[in-house]
Every structure is written in structure tokens, then in C-alpha cells.
C-alpha positions in Angstrom: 206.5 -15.3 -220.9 204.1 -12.7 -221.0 205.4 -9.8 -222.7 203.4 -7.1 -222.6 200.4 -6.0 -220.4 198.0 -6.3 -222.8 199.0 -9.6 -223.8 198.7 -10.9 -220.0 195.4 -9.3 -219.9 193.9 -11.1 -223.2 195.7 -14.3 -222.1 194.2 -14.1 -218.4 190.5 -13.1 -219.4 190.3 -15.6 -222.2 191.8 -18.2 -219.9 189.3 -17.8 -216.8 186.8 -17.2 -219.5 187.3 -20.8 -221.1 187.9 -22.3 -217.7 184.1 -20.3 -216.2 182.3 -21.5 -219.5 183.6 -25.2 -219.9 183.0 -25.6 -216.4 179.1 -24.6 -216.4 178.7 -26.3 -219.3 180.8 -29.8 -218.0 178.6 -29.3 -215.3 175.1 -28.7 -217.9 176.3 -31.4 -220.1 177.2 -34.2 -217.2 173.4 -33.6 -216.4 172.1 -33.9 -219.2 173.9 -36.5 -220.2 172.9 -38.3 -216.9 169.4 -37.5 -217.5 169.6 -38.6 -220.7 171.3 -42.2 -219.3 168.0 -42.3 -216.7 165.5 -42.3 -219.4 167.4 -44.5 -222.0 167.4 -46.9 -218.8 163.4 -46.4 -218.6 162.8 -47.3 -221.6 164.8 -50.3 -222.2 163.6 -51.3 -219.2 160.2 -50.7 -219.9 160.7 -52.5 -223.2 162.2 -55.5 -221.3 159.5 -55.5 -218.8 156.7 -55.8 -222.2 158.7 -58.4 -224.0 158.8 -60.1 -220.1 154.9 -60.3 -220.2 154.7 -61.0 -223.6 156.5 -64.2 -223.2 154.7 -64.9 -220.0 150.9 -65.1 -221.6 152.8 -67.2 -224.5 154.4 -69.8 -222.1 150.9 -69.7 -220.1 148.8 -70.7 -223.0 151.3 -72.8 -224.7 150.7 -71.1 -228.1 152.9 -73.1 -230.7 153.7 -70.5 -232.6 154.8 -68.2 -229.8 158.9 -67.9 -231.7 157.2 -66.4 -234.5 155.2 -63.7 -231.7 158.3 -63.1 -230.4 160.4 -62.1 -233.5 157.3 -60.2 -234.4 157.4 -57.9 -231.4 161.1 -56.6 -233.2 159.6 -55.2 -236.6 158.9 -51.9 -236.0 161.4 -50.9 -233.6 165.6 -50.7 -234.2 165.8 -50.1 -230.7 166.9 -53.5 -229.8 169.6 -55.4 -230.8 169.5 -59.1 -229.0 167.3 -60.6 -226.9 167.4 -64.1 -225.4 164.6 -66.1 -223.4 165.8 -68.9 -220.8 163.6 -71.0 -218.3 163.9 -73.1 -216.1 163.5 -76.9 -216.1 161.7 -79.2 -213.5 164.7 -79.9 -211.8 165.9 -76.3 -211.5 168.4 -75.6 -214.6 168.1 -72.9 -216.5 167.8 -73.8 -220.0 168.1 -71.2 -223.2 164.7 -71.4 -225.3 164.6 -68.6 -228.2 166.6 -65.2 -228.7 166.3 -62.6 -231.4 169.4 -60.8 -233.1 168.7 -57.7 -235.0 169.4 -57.6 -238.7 172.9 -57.3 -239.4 174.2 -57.1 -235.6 176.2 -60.0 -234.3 174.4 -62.6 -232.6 175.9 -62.3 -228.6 176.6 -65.5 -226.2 174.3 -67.5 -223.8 173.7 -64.9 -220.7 173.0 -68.3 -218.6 175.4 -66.5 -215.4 175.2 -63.7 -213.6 171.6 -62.8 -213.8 171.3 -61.2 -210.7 174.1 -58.1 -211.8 171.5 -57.3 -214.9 168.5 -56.7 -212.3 168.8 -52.9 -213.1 170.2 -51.9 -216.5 173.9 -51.8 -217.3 175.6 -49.5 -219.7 178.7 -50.7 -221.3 180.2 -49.8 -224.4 178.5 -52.5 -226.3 175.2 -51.5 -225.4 172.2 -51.3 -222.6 172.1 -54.9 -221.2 169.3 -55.7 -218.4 167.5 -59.3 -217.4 163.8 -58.9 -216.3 162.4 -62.3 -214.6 158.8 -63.5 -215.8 157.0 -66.5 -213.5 154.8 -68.8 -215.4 151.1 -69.9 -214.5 150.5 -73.9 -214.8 147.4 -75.8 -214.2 145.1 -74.8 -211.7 147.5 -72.4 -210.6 146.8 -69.4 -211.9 150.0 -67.2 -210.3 152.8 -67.9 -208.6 153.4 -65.9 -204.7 155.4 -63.5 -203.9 157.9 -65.4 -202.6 158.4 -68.3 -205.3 161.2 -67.9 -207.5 160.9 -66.6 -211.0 160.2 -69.3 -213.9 162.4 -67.5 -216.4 164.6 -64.6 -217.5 164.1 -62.4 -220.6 167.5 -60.8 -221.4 167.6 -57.5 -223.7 170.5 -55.5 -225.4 169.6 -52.4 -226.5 171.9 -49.8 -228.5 173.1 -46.7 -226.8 173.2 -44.3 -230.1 171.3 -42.1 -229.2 173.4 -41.9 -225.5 176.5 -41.8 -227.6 174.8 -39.0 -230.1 173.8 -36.9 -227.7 177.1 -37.4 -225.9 178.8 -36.2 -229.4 175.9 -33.1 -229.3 177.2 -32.0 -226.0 180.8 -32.4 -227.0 180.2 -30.6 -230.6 178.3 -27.5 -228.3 180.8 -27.5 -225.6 183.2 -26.9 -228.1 181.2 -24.4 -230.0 180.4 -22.6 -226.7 184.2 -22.4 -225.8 185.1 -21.3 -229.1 182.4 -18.4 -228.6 183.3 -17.8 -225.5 186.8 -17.5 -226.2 186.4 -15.1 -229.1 184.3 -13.2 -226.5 186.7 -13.0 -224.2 189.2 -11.8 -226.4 187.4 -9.2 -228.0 186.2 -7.5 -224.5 189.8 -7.7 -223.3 190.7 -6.2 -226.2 188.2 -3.2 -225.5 189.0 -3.7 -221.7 192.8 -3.4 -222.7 192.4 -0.5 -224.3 190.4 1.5 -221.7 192.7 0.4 -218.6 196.2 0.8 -220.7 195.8 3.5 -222.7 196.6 5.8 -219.6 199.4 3.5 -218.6 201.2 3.8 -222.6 200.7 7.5 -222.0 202.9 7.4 -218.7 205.0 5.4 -220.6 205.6 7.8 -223.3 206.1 10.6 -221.0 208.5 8.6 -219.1 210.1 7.9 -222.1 210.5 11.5 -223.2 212.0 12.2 -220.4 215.2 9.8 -220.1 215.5 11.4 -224.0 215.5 14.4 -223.6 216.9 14.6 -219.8 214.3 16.9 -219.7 213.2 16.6 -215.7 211.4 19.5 -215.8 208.3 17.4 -217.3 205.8 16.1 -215.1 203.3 12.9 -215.7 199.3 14.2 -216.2 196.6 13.4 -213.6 194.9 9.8 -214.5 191.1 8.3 -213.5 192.8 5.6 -211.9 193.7 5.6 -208.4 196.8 3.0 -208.5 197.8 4.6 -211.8 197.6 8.0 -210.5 199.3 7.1 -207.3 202.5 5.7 -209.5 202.2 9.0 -211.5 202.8 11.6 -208.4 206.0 9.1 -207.0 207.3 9.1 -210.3 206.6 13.5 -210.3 208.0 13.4 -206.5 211.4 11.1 -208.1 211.7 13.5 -211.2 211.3 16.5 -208.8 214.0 15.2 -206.6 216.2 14.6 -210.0 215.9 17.9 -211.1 217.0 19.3 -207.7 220.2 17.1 -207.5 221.2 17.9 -211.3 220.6 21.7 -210.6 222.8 20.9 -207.4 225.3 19.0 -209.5 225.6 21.4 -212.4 226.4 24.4 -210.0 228.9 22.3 -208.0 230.2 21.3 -211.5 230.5 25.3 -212.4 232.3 26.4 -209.1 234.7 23.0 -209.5 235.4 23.6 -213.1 235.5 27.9 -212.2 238.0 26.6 -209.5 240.1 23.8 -211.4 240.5 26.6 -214.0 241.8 29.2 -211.3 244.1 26.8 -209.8 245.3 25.6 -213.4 246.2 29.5 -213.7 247.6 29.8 -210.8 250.0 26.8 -211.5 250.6 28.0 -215.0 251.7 31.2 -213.5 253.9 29.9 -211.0 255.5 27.5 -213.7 255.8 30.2 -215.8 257.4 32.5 -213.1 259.5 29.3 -212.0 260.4 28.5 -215.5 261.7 32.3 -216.2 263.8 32.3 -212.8 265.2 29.1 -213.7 266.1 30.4 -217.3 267.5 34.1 -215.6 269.7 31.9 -213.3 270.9 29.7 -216.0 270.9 32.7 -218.1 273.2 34.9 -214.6 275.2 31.4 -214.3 276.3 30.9 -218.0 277.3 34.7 -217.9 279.0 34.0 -215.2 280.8 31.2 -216.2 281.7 33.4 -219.6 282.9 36.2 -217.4 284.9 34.1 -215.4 286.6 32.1 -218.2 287.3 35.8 -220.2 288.8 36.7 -216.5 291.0 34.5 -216.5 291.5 34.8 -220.4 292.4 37.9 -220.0 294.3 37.6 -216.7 296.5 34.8 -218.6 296.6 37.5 -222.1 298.0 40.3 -219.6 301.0 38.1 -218.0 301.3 36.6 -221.4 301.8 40.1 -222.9 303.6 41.0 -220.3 306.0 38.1 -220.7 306.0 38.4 -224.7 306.5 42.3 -223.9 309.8 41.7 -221.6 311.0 39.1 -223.5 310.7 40.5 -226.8 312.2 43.8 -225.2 315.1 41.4 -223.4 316.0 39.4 -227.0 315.4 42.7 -229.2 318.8 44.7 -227.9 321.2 41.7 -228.2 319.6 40.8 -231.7 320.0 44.2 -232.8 323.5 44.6 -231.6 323.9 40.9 -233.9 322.2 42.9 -236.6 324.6 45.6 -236.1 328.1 43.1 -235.5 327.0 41.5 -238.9 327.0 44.3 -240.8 330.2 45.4 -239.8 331.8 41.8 -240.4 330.0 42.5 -243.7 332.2 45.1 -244.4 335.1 43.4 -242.9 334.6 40.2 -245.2 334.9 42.7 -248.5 338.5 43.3 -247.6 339.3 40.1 -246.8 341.3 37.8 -249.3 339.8 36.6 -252.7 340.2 33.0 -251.4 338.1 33.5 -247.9 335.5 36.0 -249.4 333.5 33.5 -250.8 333.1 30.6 -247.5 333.1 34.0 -244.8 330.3 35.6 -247.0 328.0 32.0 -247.5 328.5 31.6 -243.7 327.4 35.5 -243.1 324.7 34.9 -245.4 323.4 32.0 -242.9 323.8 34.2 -240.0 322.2 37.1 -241.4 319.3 34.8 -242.8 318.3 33.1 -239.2 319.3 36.8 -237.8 316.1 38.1 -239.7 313.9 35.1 -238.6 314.4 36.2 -235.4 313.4 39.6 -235.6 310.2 38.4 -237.4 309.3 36.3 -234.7 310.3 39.2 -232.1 307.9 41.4 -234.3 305.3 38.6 -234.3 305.7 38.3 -230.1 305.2 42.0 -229.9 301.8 42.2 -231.3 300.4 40.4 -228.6 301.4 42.7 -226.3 299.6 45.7 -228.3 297.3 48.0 -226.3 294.5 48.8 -229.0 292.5 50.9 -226.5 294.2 53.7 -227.7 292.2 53.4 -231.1 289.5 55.0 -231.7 286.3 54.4 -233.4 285.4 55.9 -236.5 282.5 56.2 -239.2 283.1 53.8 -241.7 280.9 51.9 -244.2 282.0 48.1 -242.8 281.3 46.9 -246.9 283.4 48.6 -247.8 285.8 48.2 -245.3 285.8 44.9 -245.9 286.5 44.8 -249.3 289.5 47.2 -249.3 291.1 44.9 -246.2 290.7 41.7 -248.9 292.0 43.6 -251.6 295.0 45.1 -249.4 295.3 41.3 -248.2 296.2 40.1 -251.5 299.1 42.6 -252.2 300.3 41.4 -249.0 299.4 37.5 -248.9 301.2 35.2 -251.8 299.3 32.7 -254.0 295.8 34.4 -252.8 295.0 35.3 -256.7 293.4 32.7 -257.3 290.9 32.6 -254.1 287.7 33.8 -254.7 286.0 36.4 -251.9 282.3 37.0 -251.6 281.3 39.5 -248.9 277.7 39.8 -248.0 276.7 42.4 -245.7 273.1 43.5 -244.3 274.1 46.6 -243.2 272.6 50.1 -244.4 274.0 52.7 -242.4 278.1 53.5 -241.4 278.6 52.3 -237.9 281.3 53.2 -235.6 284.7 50.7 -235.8 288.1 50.2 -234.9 289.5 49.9 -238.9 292.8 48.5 -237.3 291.3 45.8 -235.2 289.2 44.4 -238.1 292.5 45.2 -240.4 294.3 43.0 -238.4 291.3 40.5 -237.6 290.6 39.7 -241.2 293.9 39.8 -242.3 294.9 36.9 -239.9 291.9 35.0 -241.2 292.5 35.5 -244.4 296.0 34.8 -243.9 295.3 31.6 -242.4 292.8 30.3 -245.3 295.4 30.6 -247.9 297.8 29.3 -246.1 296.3 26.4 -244.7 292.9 26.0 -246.5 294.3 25.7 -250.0 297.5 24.6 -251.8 299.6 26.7 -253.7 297.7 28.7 -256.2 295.0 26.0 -255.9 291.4 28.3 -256.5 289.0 28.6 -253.3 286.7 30.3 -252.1 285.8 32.4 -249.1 282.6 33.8 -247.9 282.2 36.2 -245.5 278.7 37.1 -244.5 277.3 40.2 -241.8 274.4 40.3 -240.1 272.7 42.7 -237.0 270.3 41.5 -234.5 269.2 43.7 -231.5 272.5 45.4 -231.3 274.8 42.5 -232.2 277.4 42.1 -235.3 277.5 39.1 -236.4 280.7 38.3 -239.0 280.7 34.8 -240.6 283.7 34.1 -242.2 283.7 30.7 -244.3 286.0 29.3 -246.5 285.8 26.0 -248.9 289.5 24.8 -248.2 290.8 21.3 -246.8 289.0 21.8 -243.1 291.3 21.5 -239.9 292.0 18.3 -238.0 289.5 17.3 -234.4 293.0 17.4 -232.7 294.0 21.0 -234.0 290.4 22.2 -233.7 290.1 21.6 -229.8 293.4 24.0 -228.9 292.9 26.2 -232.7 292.6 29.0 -230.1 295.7 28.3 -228.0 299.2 29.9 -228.7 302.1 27.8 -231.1 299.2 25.9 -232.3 300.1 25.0 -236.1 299.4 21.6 -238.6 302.3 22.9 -240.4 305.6 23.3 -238.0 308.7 23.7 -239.3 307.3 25.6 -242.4 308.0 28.6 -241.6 304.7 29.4 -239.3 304.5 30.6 -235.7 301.2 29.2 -235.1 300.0 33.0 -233.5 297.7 33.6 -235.9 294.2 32.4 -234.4 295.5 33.1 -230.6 296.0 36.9 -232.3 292.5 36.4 -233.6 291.0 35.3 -230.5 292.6 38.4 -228.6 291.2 40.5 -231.0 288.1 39.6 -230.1 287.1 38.5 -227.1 289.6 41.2 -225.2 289.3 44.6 -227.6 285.8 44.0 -229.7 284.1 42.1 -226.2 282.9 39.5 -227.9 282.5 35.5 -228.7 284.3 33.3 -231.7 283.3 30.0 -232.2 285.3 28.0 -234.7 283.9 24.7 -236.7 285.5 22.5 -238.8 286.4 19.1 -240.5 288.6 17.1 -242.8 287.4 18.3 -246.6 284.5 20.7 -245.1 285.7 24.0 -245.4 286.5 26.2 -242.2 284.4 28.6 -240.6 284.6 31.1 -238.1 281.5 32.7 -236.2 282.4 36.2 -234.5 279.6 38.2 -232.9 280.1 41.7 -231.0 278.1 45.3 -229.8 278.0 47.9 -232.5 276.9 51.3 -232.8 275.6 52.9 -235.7 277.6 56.5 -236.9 274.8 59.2 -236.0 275.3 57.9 -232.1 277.7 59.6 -229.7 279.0 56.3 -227.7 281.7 54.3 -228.7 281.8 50.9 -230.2 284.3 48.5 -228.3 
């Protein structure tokens, strides 16, 4: 295939080129070469037609030594190669009398048939064959007519060399001539090539810039050539038409992108705005569901303190009247006999013993049902506070020596508290480590850590101790709740805790534990500092 335009055009001129110049000269050369046949046929012919005669005045004279005439006629002339005389006898055959064969050529057969197809000469490729007749005058007859048959034949071959040599001249030329024709060819296409494509490489080059760069603004230059320059303005009229639909598309590409970025906005907005309504309401529903639940915690704390309150106040006058009828039996016991004083005063022992459980547990029941809104708030440095609450909670709490209290507190400033609240708060945990957390004089240790965050306290209180069981955990917060009835504990502690908080601080307590990891207790309420007027709840 042709590849390239220049190619097609070298390959096209030298073809028609070959095809014009081996054509004239087929045509120059076949007449020549015919010409050339014509007068090799002449002259063997003529030659014949002398070597004809020749024989004829021989035969008329009966010259004896007319063989060696005959051979003699061949010395000076390698022209022909065989040649055979034949007559005819009296009664009509024809009869072979002499030949000649040229030096070193191979002597040819008896030509006795066909005489009348070598009339004219004959070309084949073993030479130029041709019979000439000859008529004989005998006697008083000095010619034969017109119409008598001839009186012998003289057949000649003669060599076509020089027919075949010039046939190899013309070949060799014709061959030389295409050659030079070709190369001619060529080399004017070449030029030709160069003149008509050079303008065509340049639109190809501009063309080719252009789908580089994307650069539609270019434009193909004018050209001498009509067709080329025609192809030039459709290409300008397609590139003008391209630059018009890319300035189209790019502006339609701005507004879309200008719009897809104002909608994206818009819809970030509105998710935005969405996503904060959503996260009020669930922010409105979990406050009300917090409000609700510390309604009804405190709803069920009032009739509970209420019901602590009158029962406590129904089971305090008959205990104390018990109190009171034991210590008179006291007395009475002293006077009796030697041998009853000591069974009447074991028994009264017992009495007075489960007697004073009772008013624990009555004194116990009562603090539930304390009003602290009566207290009020006072400067205090909460470190501080702290500290002297642990250290009064030793003197008060056996086996809590050993236990080992850090308290870490971010506060800078005094703040306004309720010392009795956090008395009582901390003194319950505390309380509740040592007794539960750790065994008897075992060492511990309890962290309690303070922190402030827009307004907030936040109290961690941490201990290292044996942790508190799932079941215990889930109801820690619920009244009689204990791991260790019928020791001696109430199980009020954390419900007293859980008051404190969430109905007389206003705040949240979250509790986390398990088996061998410690106990801790997150409590986080409002707080004022000192230098402000309000009160802190």
C-alpha cells in the first residue's frame, strides 16, 4: 500500500513513465527488428538466387569440375551454413546431386519434400531456410518457357546472427532506455513532489499544531493551488465553527459549574440547618426524657420521704418509750435477787442491744427525708474542703488508715457550696469504698479528681477496691440495695447519694464498675464562683 503521497507520486510517474518509454520503444524495436528480418530475407534470397544461376550455367555446359565451383562460391563468405542441389531425372524424380556444409556446422537432412513452403524465405530458430528453382538448357534448346516446370532446386540455410544480435541490441537498449527513463522519472517526481507537497506538509503541520495545542484560534495560510486552497478555507470554516462551539461549551460549563456550586450550597445549608434541628430535637427530647425521669425521681423521693418521714415519726415514740421501759427494768433488775441478776440482765442486754439498732436505722430513715434547701451556700475553697471531709471521714470510718486518698482539683478561685451536701455526699462514698471496696485494714487507694467546663463541676471519684457485681450495678442506685446483708448495712448509702445529687446539687451521677476494676463514680453539676451574687444549687 502506498503510504505516503509522495511515494504514490514517485511510484505513479515512474510507472507510466516505464510503461510510455517501453512502449515506443517495443514499438521502435518491433520495426526495426522487422526491417531488419526484410533485408536478411533479401539477401539470403539474393544469395540463393546467384548460387541458383551459378549452378544453372554449370549443369548447361556440363563442366566436370562444377562440385569444386560450387564449394568455391562458400570461401569468402560465413554467411551460409548448408546448401544442397537436387534435379530432377528423366522420368520426373527429384534426385539429390551435391550440397555444401559450412566448416564446423552440422551437415542438415535431404530437403527432397516440401519445396513449395521454402518459395519465400523462412525464419526458424535454426536459421533462414529458402528453395530457389533453376531450369536447365539441353541441346538445341537453349531455354525452357514460362510454363515448363523447373529442372532443379538449390536449397540454402543461412544463419540468423546477425537477426538474433541485433535482437539482443534492441533488448540490451530497451533495457538501458527503461533504466534511464526510470531514473528520470524518479528524479522529476522527486522535484515534482516537492513543489506540489510541500504546501500540503505545511497544512499538515498547521493542522497538526492545532489538535496539540487545542489552539482553534489558528487558521491555515492562503496556497497557489486552487484544490489545496479550497481544502484550506473548509478546514478555517470547521476550525471557526470549533472555536464557536468550545466558547459556547466553556460558558455553558461556567454557569453549570457556578450553578452546581450554588445548589451544592444550598443543599449543604439545608443539611446543615436539618442536621442542627435534628440534633436540637434530639438534644429538647433527651432533656425531656431526663426531666421526666428526675420528675418522677423526685415525685417517688417526696412520697418516699414522706413515708420514711411518717414512719420513722410513727416507730420513733413507741421505741423511745422501749428505750425508756428498759431503763427502768434496768433499775428494777439491780434489786432483784443475786440468783436472777445475772439471766434478767444478759436478756436486757439483748433488748437494749436490738433496741439501739433500731434507732440507728430510724436515724438512717430520717435522712432521707431531710430538706437541705434550707442550706445555704457559702465561699469555700472546694480543695480544701475536700481534704478536711477525708480527714473528718477517717475519725469517723474504721479500718480507713490504711486507704490512700489523692484529690486533684483544677479549681483556682473559692466558689459558692453547700459544705453539708458534699459533707454528707463524700462521706457516703467514702463510706461505701472502705466498706465494700477493701477488706479490713487491706491498703487501697482512692482518687478523686475536679474539673470545670463552661459552668459545670465535674467530681470523679475512683477507687482501686474489688469492683461491684453487673447484678448490684444495674439497681446500685435503688434503696436496700446491699452485696453484704445481714452485716450490719442498710443498703441507703448510694440511694442517699443519688438524692444528693440529682434532687439538691441538680445534677447527673453515673456509676461504672466490675469484678477486680475498682469503682467509680462520675458526678457533674452548676457552680458559681465566690465573687458572684447568685446561688449555687
Amino acid at each position: 500500500m502506498l503510504s505516503t503521497l509522495s511515494k504514490g507520486l514517485l511510484i505513479t510517474t515512474a510507472c507510466i513513465t516505464c510503461v510510455a518509454s517501453l512502449s515506443a520503444f517495443s514499438l521502435y524495436a518491433w520495426l526495426s527488428y522487422q526491417q531488419q528480418r526484410l533485408h536478411l530475407e533479401e539477401r539470403v534470397s539474393d544469395q540463393a538466387h546467384a548460387l541458383a544461376l551459378n549452378v544453372k550455367q554449370q549443369l548447361s555446359h556440363h563442366a566436370d569440375n562444377w562440385h569444386e565451383s560450387f564449394a568455391e562460391q562458400f570461401e569468402y563468405t560465413d554467411f551460409i551454413l548448408n546448401a544442397h542441389v537436387y534435379t530432377y531425372s528423366s522420368d520426373g524424380e527429384l534426385n539429390f546431386l551435391t550440397s555444401y556444409n559450412r566448416p564446423g556446422v552440422t551437415p542438415i537432412a535431404s530437403r527432397e519434400q516440401a519445396f513449395s513452403d521454402l518459395r519465400q524465405a523462412r525464419i526458424s530458430h535454426q536459421g533462414i531456410d529458402i528453395m530457389v528453382p533453376f531450369t536447365v538448357s539441353l541441346g538445341a534448346q537453349s531455354a525452357f518457357s514460362a510454363d515448363q516446370p523447373p529442372r532443379g532446386y538449390v536449397f540454402v540455410r543461412a544463419t540468423r546472427q546477425s537477426l538474433n544480435q541485433s535482437l539482443q541490441h534492441y533488448t540490451l537498449l530497451a533495457f538501458i532506455v527503461v533504466l534511464f527513463a526510470i531514473a528520470l522519472a524518479l528524479l522529476m517526481a522527486k522535484l515534482l513532489s516537492r513543489f506540489f507537497t510541500r504546501h500540503l506538509h505545511r497544512m499538515i503541520e498547521d493542522i497538526g499544531d492545532i489538535a496539540r495545542t487545542r489552539n482553534y484560534s489558528l487558521r491555515l495560510k492562503h496556497t497557489p493551488f486552487r484544490e489545496l486552497d479550497m481544502l484550506g478555507r473548509n478546514v478555517n470554516t470547521v476550525l471557526d465553527r470549533i472555536q464557536q462551539f468550545t466558547y459556547q461549551h466553556t460558558k455553558s460549563e461556567a454557569a453549570a459549574a457556578q450553578l452546581t456550586a450554588e445548589l451544592e450550597q444550598q443543599v449543604q445549608d439545608r443539611t446543615n440547618a436539618l442536621r442542627n434541628a435534628n440534633q436540637e430535637l434530639l438534644e429538647t427530647l433527651e432533656q425531656l426524657h431526663q426531666h421526666q425521669g428526675r420528675q418522677v425521681e423526685a415525685q417517688k423521693m417526696s412520697s418516699l420521704s414522706e413515708l420514711v418521714a411518717g414512719i420513722s415519726h410513727e416507730i420513733n415514740t413507741p421505741l423511745g418509750m422501749a428505750v425508756t421501759a428498759t431503763s427502768m427494768l434496768d433499775n428494777t433488775i439491780k434489786k432483784a435477787p443475786d440468783d436472777l441478776h445475772a439471766e434478767l440482765n444478759q436478756q436486757l442486754t439483748i433488748v437494749q442491744r436490738n433496741l439501739g439498732r433500731a434507732v440507728e436505722l430510724i436515724n438512717n430513715f430520717k435522712k432521707l427525708a431531710i430538706e437541705h434547701a434550707g442550706e445555704e451556700s457559702t465561699p469555700i475553697d472546694f480543695k480544701q474542703m475536700l481534704e478536711d471531709i477525708i480527714t473528718s471521714a477517717r475519725a469517723y470510718v474504721e479500718h480507713s488508715q490504711a486507704i490512700e486518698v489523692d484529690i486533684s482539683c483544677t479549681l483556682q478561685k473559692p466558689i459558692l457550696a453547700k459544705v453539708g451536701i458534699w459533707h454528707q455526699l463524700i462521706l457516703s462514698l467514702f463510706d461505701n469504698s472502705v466498706l465494700h471496696g477493701f477488706a479490713a485494714n487491706a491498703p487501697g487507694r482512692v482518687e478523686i479528681t475536679v474539673t470545670t467546663d463552661n459552668g459545670q463541676l465535674k467530681l470523679v471519684y475512683k477507687d482501686n477496691g474489688v469492683g461491684v457485681p453487673a447484678d448490684i450495678l444495674r439497681r446500685i442506685f435503688d434503696p436496700f440495695v446491699t452485696s453484704k446483708r445481714g452485716k450490719g448495712n442498710s443498703g441507703l448509702g448510694m440511694h442517699l447519694v443519688y438524692n444528693l445529687v440529682t434532687h439538691t446539687l441538680d445534677g447527673s451521677i453515673n456509676c461504672q464498675s466490675a469484678p477486680d476494676e475498682g469503682f467509680e463514680v462520675v458526678i457533674e453539676c452548676g457552680y458559681e464562683e465566690a465573687n458572684d451574687v447568685k446561688t449555687c444549687n
